[in-house]
FIGUMI-935172 format. One record per residue (C-alpha): x, y, z. Coordinates in Angstrom, 2 decimals, padded with zeros to 5 digits, m for minus. Layout:
N
> x | y | z
> X | Y | Z .
...
END
This chain:
439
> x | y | z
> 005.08 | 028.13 | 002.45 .
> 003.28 | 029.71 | 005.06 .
> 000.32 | 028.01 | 007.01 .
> m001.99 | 028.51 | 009.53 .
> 000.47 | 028.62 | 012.99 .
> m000.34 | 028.61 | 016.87 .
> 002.03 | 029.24 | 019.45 .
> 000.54 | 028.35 | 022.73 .
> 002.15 | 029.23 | 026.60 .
> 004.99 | 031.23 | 025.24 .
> 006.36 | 034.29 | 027.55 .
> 006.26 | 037.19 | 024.53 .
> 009.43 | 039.45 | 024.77 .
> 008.16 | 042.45 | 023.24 .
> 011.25 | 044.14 | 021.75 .
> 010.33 | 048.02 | 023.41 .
> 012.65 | 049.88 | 025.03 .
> 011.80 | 049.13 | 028.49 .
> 011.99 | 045.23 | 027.92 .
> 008.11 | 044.40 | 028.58 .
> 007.88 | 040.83 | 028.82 .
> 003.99 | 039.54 | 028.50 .
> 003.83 | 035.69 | 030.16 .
> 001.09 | 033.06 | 028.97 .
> 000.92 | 034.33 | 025.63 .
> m000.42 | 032.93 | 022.55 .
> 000.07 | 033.73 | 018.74 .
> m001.75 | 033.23 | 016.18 .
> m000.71 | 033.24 | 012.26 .
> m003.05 | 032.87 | 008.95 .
> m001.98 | 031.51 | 005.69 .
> m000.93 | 034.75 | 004.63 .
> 001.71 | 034.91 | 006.76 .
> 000.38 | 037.84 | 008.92 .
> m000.59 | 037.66 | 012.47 .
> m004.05 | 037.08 | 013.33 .
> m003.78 | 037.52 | 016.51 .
> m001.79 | 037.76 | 020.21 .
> m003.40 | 037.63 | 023.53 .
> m003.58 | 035.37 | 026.56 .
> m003.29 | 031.77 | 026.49 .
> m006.43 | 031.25 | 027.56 .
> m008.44 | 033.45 | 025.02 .
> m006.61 | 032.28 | 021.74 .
> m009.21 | 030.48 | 019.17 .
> m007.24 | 027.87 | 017.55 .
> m007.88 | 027.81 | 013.79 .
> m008.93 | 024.51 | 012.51 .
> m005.76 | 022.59 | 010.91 .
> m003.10 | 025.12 | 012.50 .
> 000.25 | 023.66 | 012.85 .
> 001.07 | 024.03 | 017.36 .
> 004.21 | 024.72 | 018.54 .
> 004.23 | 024.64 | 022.66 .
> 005.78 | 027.70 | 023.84 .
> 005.56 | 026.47 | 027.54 .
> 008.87 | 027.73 | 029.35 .
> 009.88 | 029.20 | 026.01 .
> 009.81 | 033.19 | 024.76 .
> 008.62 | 034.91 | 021.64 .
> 010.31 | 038.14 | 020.16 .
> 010.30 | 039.39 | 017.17 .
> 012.63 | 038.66 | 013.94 .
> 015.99 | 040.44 | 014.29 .
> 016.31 | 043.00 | 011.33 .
> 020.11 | 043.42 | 010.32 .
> 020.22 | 046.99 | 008.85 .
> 023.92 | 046.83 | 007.78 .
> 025.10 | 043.38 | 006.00 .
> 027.50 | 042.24 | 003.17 .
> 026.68 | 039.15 | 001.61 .
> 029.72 | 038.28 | m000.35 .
> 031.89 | 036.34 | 002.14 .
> 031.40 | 033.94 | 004.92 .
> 033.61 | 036.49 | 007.94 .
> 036.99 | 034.21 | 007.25 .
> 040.05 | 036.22 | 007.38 .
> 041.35 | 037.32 | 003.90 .
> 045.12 | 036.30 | 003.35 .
> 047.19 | 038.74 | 003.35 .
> 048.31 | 038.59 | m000.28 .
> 044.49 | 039.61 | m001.25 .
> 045.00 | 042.87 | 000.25 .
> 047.47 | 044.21 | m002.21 .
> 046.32 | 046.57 | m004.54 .
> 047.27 | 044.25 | m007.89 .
> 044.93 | 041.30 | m005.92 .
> 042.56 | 043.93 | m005.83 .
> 042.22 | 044.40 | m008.98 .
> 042.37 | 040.99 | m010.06 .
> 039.74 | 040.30 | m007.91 .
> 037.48 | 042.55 | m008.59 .
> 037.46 | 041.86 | m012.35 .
> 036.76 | 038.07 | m011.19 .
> 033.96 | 039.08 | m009.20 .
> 032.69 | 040.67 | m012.75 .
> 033.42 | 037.82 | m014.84 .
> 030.40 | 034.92 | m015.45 .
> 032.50 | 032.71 | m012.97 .
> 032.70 | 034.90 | m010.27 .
> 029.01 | 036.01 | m010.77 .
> 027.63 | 032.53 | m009.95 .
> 030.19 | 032.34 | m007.58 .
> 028.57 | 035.35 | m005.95 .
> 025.26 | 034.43 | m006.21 .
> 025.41 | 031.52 | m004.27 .
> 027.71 | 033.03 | m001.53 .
> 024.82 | 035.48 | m001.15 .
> 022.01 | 032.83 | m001.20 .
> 023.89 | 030.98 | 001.37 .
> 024.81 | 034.38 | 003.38 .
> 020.82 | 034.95 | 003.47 .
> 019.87 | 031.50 | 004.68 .
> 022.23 | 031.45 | 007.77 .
> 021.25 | 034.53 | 008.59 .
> 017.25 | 033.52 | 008.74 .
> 018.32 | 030.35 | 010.65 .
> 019.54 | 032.41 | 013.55 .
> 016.77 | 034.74 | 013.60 .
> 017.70 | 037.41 | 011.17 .
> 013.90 | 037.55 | 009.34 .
> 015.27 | 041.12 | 007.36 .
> 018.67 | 042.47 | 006.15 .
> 019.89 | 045.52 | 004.58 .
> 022.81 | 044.60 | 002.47 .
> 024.93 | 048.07 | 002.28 .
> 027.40 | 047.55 | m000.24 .
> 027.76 | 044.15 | m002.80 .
> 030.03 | 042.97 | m006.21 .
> 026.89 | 043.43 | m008.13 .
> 022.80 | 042.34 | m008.43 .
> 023.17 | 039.18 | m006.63 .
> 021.32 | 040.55 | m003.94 .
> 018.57 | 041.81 | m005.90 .
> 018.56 | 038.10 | m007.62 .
> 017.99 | 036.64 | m004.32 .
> 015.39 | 038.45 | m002.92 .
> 013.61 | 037.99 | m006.30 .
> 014.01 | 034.56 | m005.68 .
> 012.71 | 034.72 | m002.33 .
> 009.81 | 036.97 | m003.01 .
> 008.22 | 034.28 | m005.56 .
> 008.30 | 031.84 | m002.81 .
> 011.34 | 030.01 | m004.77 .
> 013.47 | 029.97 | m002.13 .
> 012.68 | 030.68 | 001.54 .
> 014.37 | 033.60 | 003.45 .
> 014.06 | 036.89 | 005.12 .
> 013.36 | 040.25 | 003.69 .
> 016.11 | 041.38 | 001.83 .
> 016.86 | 044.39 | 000.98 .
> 019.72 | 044.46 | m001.74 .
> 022.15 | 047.82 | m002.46 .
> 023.37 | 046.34 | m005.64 .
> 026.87 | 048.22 | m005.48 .
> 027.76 | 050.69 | m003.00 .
> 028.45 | 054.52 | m003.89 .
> 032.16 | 055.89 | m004.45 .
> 034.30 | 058.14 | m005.43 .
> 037.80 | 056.99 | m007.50 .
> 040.25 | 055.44 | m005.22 .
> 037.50 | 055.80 | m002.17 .
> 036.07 | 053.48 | 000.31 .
> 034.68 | 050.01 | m001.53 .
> 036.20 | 051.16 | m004.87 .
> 036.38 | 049.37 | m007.37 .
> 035.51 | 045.55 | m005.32 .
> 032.02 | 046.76 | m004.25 .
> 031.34 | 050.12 | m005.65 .
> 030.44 | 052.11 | m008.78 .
> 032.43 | 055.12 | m008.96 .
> 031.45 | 058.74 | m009.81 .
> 033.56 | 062.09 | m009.22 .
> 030.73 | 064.44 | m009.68 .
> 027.29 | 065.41 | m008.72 .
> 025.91 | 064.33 | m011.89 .
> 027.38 | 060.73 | m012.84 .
> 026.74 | 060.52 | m008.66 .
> 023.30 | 060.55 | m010.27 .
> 023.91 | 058.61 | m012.80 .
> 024.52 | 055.68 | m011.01 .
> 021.88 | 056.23 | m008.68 .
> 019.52 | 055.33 | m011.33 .
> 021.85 | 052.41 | m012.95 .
> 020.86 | 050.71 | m009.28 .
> 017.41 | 051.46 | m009.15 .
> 017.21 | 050.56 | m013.28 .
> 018.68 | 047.41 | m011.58 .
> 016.16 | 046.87 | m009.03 .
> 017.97 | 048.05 | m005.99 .
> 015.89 | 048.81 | m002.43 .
> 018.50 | 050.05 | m000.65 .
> 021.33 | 053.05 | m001.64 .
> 024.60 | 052.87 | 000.21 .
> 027.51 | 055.94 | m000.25 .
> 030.82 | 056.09 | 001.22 .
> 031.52 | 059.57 | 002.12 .
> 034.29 | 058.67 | 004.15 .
> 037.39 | 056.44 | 004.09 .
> 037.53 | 053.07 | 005.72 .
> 039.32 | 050.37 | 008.00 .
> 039.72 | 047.36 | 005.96 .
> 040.88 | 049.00 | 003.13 .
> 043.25 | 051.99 | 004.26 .
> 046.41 | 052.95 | 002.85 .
> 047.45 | 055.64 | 005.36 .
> 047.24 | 055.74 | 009.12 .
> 044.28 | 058.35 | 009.42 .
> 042.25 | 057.43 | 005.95 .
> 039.06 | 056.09 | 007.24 .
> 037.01 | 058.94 | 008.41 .
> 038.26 | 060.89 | 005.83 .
> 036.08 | 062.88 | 003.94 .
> 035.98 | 061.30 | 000.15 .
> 032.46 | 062.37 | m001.26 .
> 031.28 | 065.75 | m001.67 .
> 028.57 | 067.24 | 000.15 .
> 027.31 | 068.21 | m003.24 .
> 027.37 | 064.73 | m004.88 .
> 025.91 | 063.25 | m001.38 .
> 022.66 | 065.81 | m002.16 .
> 022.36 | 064.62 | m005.75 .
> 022.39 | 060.96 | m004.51 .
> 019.94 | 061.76 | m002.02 .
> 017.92 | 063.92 | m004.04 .
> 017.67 | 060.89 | m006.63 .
> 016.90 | 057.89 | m003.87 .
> 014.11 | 059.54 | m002.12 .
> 012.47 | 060.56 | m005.43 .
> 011.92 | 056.73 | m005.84 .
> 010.96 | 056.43 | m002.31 .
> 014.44 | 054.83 | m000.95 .
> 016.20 | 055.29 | 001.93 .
> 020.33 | 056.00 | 001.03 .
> 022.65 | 054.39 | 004.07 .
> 025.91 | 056.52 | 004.64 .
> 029.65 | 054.77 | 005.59 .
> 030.76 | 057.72 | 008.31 .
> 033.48 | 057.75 | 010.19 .
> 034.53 | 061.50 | 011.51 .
> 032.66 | 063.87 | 012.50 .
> 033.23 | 065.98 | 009.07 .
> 031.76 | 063.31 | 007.32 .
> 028.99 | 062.66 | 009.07 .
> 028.10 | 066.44 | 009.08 .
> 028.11 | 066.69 | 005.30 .
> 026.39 | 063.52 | 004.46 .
> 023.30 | 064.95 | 007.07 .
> 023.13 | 067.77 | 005.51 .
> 022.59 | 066.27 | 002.11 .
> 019.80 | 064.10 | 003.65 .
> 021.28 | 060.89 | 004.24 .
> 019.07 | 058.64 | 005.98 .
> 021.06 | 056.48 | 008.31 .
> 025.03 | 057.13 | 009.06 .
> 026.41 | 053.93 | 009.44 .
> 029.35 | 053.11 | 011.28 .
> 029.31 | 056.57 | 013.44 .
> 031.67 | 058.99 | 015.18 .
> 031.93 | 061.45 | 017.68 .
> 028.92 | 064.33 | 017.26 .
> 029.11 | 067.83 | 017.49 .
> 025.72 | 069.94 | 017.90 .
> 025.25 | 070.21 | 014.48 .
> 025.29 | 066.84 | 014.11 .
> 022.61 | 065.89 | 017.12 .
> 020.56 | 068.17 | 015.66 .
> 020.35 | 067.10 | 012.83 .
> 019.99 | 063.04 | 013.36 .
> 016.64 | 064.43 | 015.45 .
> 015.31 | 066.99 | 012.34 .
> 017.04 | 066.40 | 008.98 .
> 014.61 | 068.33 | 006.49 .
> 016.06 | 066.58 | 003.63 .
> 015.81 | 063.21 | 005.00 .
> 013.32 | 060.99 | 003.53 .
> 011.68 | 060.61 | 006.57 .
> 012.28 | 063.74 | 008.38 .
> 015.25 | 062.36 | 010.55 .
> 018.17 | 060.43 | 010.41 .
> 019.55 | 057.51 | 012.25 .
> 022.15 | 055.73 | 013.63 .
> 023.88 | 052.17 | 012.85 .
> 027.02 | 051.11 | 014.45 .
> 028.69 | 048.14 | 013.87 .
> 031.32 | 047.22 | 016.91 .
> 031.85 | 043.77 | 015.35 .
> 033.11 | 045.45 | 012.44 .
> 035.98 | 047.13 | 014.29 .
> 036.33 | 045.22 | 018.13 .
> 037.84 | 042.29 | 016.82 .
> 040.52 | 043.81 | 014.83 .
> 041.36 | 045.86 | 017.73 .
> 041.06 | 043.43 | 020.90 .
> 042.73 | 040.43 | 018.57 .
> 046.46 | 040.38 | 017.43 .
> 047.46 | 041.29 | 014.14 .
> 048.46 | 037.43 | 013.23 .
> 044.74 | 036.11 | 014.09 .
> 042.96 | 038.81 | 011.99 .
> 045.10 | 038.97 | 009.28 .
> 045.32 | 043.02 | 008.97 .
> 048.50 | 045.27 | 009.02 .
> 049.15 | 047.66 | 011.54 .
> 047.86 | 051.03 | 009.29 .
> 044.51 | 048.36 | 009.46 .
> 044.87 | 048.34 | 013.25 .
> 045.78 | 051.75 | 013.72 .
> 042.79 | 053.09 | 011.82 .
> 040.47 | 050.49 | 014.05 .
> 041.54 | 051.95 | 017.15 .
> 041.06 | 055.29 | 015.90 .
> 037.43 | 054.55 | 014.52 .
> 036.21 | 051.96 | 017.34 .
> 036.74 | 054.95 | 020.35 .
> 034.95 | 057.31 | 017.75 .
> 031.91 | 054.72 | 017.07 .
> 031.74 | 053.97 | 021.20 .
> 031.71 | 058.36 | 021.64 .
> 028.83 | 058.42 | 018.85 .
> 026.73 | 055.56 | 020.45 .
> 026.83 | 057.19 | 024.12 .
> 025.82 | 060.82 | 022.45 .
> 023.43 | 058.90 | 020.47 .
> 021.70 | 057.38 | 023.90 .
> 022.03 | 060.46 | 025.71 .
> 020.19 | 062.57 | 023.12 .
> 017.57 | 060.11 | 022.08 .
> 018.61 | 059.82 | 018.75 .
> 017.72 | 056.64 | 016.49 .
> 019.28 | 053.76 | 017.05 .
> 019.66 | 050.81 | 014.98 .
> 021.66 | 047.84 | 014.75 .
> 023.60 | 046.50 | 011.85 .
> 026.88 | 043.39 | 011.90 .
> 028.86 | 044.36 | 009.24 .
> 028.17 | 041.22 | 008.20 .
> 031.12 | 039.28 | 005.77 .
> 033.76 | 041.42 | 006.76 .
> 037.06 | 039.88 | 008.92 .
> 035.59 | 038.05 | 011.97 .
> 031.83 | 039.14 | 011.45 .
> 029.87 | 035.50 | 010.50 .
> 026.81 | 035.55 | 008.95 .
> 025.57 | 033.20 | 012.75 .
> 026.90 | 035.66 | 014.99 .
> 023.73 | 038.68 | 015.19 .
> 023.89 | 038.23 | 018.51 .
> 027.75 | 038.67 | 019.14 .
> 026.71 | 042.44 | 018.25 .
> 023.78 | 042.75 | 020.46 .
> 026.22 | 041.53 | 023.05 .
> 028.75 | 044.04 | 022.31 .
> 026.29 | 046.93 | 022.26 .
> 025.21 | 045.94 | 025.90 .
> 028.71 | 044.92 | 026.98 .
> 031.11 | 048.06 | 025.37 .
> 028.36 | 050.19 | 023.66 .
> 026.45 | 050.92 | 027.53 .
> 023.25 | 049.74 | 026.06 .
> 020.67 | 047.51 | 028.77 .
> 020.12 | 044.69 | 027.10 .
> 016.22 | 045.64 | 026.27 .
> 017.77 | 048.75 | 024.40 .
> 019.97 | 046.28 | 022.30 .
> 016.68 | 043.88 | 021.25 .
> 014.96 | 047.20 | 020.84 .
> 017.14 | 048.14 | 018.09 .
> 017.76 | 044.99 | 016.58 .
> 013.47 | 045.04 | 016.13 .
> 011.45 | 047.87 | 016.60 .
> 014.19 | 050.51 | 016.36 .
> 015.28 | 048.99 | 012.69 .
> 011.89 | 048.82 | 011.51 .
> 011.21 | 052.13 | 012.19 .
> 014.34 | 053.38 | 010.86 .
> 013.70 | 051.36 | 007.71 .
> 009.90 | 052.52 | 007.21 .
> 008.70 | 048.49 | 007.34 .
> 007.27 | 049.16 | 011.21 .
> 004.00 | 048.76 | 009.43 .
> 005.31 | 045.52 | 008.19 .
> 007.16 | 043.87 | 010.81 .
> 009.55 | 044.65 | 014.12 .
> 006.53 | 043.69 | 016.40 .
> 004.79 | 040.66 | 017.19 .
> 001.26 | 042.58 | 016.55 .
> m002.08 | 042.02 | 014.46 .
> m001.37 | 042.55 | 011.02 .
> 002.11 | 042.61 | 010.98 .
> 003.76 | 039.74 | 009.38 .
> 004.41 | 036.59 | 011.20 .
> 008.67 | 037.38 | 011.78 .
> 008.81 | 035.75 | 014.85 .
> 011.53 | 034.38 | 016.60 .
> 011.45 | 031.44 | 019.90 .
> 014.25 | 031.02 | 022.27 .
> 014.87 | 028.55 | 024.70 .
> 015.85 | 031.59 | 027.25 .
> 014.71 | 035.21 | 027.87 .
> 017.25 | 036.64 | 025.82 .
> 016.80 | 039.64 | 028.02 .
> 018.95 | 037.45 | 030.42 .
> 021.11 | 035.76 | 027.67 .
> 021.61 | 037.05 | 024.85 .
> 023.97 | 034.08 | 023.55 .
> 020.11 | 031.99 | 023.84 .
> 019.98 | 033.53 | 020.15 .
> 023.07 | 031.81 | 019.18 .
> 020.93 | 028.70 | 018.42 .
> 017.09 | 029.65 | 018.60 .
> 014.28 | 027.18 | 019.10 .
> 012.60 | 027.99 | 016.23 .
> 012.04 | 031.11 | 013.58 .
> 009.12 | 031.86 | 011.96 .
> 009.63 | 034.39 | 008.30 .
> 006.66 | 035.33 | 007.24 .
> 004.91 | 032.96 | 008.67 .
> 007.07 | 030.11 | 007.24 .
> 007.94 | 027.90 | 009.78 .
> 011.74 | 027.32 | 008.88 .
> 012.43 | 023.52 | 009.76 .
> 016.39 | 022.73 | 009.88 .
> 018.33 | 025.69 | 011.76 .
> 021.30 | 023.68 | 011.14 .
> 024.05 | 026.06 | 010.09 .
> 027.92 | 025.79 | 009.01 .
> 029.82 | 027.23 | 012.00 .
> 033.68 | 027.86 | 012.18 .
> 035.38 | 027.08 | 015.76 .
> 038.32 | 028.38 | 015.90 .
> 036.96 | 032.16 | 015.02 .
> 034.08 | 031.84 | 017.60 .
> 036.53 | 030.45 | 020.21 .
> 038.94 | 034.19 | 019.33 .
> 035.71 | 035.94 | 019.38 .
> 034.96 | 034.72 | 023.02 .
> 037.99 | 035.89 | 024.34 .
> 036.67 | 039.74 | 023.67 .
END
């Protein structure tokens, strides 16, 4: 639970875009779990009973917000005979069954608190089995369980035979059962919509399916027109240029993923009247596709129309991030987290590949990984900063990860809501992180 919290001497990284970095900081958290206050060292009053953490040679940013995760696998390679479209099936009506619901539920519990351990104080989820999710943050929001802010999907959006369909997704062919289950998630407690108006990677058939358009422009409005009526933001899987024209046009709030952008397209990421917030943004996801592309075939575990179709999307994503940067348009930052090679440990493998392939400075990275997301989300009244009145999502490194990004690997200490959490200890698996450092 939270309780009053001091840290003293810590050098705050501030998560902006130009990487300020405020030295001989101190901050100061109430039992609420807000901040009460951040200022110099020397001018901090020190609430009697406050638990101290020394800061001295340490840094302070703010907890990482992970706008695009799946909770329902650990990032393991699937074997190959899981990829058919009979083990499809079959597994898909496990995941449905009472078995495979419990089974769920505590994949996504444990998704959730690995994530928090290495600094991950909010996630998105963007497309799960079923409620789990929802279950969880329940869980978490009575104090019953400690863990970030979650916000759960519930089941992503498709159309028959599209993207996610049927392992992850409810399935409409029209703009009004589009509706329809728009409301079946929200019924269900949902604070997050996720569509899939085009194909994917992971689960293409043909050499050229993901990107391709699958949802409607008019089903994409309906959805959108239903989400924002309750106030909720609805997360698009993009992949072409086609697709990430009509899903902007029928007000989808963030294109996940990403492509190559045409002027339509800039323009309307920067004004999109039907938005829920006026504008849309940005999320790619490089650890979603690098791996499968920079890794053989026999580490990943994908076929070559898999590998083809990574290729094809990765150059797209890496053309929509450098016309994203050089036309100021929203930026976030999102894992892809549960899919091949994408841990629920490894945040800061993507920060590292958004400085390293994606041409972001590393202060650009943090920035959307904190501020950027929070914005993007509408919860930059809530958190993103290390401010007054924002709650106490803090996370301490034992290096500036402006300098080292891998420092967030294995932080000092994180701070949700102004819980301190105690054991960071987390279940790690060698032999992908030793593949992933080859990249």
């Amino acid at each position: 639970m939270a309780a009053p919290l001091v840290i003293r001497n810590v050098t705050l990284v501030t998560g902006d875009r130009e990487g300020t970095v405020l030295p001989d900081s101190t901050i100061v958290t109430d039992a609420s779990g807000r901040i009460s206050a951040v200022g110099a060292a020397s001018a901090a009053a020190i609430p009697a009973g406050a638990r101290i953490i020394d800061g001295t040679g340490r840094f302070a940013m703010p907890g990482m917000i992970n706008a695009h995760a799946h909770l329902f696998s650990e990032g393991k390679p699937l074997p190959p005979i899981l990829l058919s479209e009979r083990a499809e099936k079959l597994v898909s009506i496990f995941m449905k069954s009472p078995v495979g619901r419990a089974y769920l539920r505590k994949r996504t519990r444990d998704a959730v608190v690995t994530q928090l351990k290495t600094g991950v104080t909010t996630i998105r989820s963007v497309g799960d089995p079923g409620y789990e999710g929802v279950e969880i943050a329940a869980a978490i929001d009575r104090g019953d369980l400690v863990g970030p802010r979650l916000l759960a999907s519930g089941p992503l959006l498709a159309v028959t035979g599209g993207h996610g369909a049927p392992q992850i997704a409810l399935i409409s062919d029209n703009p009004w059962d589009a509706r329809r289950n728009v409301r079946e998630n929200i019924k269900r407690g949902v604070k997050a919509i996720k569509i899939a108006a085009t194909g994917g990677v992971t689960d293409a058939k043909t050499i050229g399916q993901a990107g391709r358009p699958e949802m409607t422009e008019e089903e994409m409005t309906a959805i959108c027109e239903e989400a924002h009526g309750a106030g909720i933001l609805v997360a698009a899987h993009a992949q072409s240029a086609a697709g990430i024209a009509a899903a902007l046009r029928a007000g989808v709030d963030t294109i996940e993923h990403g492509a190559a952008m045409n002027d339509e397209i800039i323009a309307l990421f920067n004004d999109n009247p039907r938005a829920l917030h006026g504008r849309s943004a940005l999320i790619p996801t490089l650890q979603a596709c690098l791996p499968l592309v920079r890794l053989g075939n026999e580490v990943t575990g994908i076929n070559e129309v898999n590998k083809a179709n990574a290729v094809m999307v990765l150059d797209e994503m890496l053309e929509g991030i450098r016309t994203a940067i050089e036309h100021d348009i929203a930026l976030g930052m999102g894992t892809d987290s549960a899919l091949t090679f994408v841990t629920h440990y490894n945040t800061w493998r993507e920060l590292d590949l958004l400085v390293r392939v994606g041409g972001l400075s590393p202060a650009r990275a943090l920035h959307a990984a904190t501020q950027s997301n929070a914005q993007i989300l509408g919860l930059d009244t809530e958190t993103g900063t290390i401010a007054a009145g924002l709650a106490a999502d803090i996370v301490l490194t034992e290096a500036n990860p402006l300098d080292d990004l891998r420092t967030l690997a294995a932080p000092f200490a994180v701070i949700a809501r102004g819980t301190v959490v105690d054991d960071l200890s987390v279940i790690r698996f060698p032999e992908i992180d030793a593949k992933l450092d080859t990249i």
